[in-house]
C-alpha positions as CSV (number, residue, x, y, z in Angstrom):
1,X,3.8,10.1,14.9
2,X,2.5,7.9,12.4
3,X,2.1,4.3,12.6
4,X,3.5,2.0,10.1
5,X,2.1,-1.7,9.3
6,X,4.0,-4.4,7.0
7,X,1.8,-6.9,5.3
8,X,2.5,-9.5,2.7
9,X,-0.4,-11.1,0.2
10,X,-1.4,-11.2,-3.0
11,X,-3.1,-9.2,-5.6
12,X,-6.2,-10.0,-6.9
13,X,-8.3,-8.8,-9.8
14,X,-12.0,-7.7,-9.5
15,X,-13.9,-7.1,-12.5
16,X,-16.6,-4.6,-12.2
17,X,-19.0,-3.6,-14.5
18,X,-17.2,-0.6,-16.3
19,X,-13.2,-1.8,-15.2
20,X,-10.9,-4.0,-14.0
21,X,-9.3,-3.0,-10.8
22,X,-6.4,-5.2,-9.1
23,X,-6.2,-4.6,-5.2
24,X,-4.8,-6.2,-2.1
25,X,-7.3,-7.4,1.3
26,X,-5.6,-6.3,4.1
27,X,-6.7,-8.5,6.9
28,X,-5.3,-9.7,10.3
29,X,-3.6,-8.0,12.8
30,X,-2.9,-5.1,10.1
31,X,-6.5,-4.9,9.3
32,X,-7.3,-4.4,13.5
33,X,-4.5,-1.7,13.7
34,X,-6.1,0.2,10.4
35,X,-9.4,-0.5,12.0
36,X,-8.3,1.4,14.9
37,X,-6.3,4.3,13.8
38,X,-9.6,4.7,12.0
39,X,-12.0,4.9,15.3
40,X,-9.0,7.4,16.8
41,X,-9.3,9.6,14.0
42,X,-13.0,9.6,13.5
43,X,-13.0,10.9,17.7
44,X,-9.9,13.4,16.9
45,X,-11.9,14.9,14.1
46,X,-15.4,14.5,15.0
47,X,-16.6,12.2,11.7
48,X,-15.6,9.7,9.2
49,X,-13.9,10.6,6.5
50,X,-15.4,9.4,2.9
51,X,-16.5,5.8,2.7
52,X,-14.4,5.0,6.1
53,X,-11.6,5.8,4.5
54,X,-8.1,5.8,5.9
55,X,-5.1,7.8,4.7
56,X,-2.0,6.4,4.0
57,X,1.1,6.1,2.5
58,X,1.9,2.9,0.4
59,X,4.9,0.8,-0.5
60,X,5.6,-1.8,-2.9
61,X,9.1,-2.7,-3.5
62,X,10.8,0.5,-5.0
63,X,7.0,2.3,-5.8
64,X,5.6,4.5,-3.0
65,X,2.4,6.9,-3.4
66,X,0.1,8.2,-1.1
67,X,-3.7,7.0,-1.0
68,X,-6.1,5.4,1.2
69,X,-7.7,2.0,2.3
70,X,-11.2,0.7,2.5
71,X,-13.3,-0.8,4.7
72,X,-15.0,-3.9,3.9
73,X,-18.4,-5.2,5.2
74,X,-15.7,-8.3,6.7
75,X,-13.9,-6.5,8.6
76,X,-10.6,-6.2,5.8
77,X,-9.4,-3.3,4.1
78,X,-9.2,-3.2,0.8
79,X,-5.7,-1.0,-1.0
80,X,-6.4,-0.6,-4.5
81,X,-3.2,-0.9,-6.9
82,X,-2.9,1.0,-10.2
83,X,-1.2,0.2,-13.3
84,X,1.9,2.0,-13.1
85,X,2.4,0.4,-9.5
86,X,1.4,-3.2,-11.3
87,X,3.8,-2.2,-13.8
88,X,6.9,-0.6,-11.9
89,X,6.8,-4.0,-9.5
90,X,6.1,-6.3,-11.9
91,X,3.3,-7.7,-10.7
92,X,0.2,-9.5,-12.2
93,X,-3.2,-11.0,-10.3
94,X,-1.6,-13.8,-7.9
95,X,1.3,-12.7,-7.5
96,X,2.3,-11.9,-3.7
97,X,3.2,-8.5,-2.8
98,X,4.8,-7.2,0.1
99,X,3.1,-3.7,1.7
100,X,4.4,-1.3,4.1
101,X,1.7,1.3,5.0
102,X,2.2,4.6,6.9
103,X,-0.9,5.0,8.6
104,X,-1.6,9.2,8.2
């Protein structure tokens, strides 16, 4: 069965060198539960899947797609959002957002 997590923050922009990607820092308790479906999985299937990556499926308001969260060096995760989600939801860098993640 596959866990789910709700989480509530706001999106923020990061410029890198070649684009602009908007994303959400997962942190908290939701962070320790990703953080540990992670450890689970990398015993179930012998090894880490690409950058630490975890599977998931994500939901913001109506807008649901499947993709994966990222470690960071902090102990966050880091859930990217694209433009048609930004778009869809209405949402713009500051603006809080409200997740629900289905941990696969």
């Amino acid at each position: 069965m596959n866990e789910t997590l709700a989480f509530r923050g706001p999106v923020t922009r990061w410029q890198g060198e070649k684009a602009t990607y908007h994303l959400l820092t997962i942190d908290g308790a939701a962070a320790e539960a990703i953080a540990m479906h992670e450890r689970i999985r990398r015993l179930e299937l012998g090894g880490r899947r690409g950058f630490g990556s975890v599977k998931v499926m994500a939901t913001i308001g109506e807008t649901r797609w499947k993709t994966s969260v990222f470690p960071s060096k902090t102990g966050e995760w880091w859930l990217l959002v694209g433009k048609k989600v930004l778009k869809a939801e209405d949402l713009v860098a500051g603006d809080e957002a409200v997740l629900t993640l289905e941990l696969l």
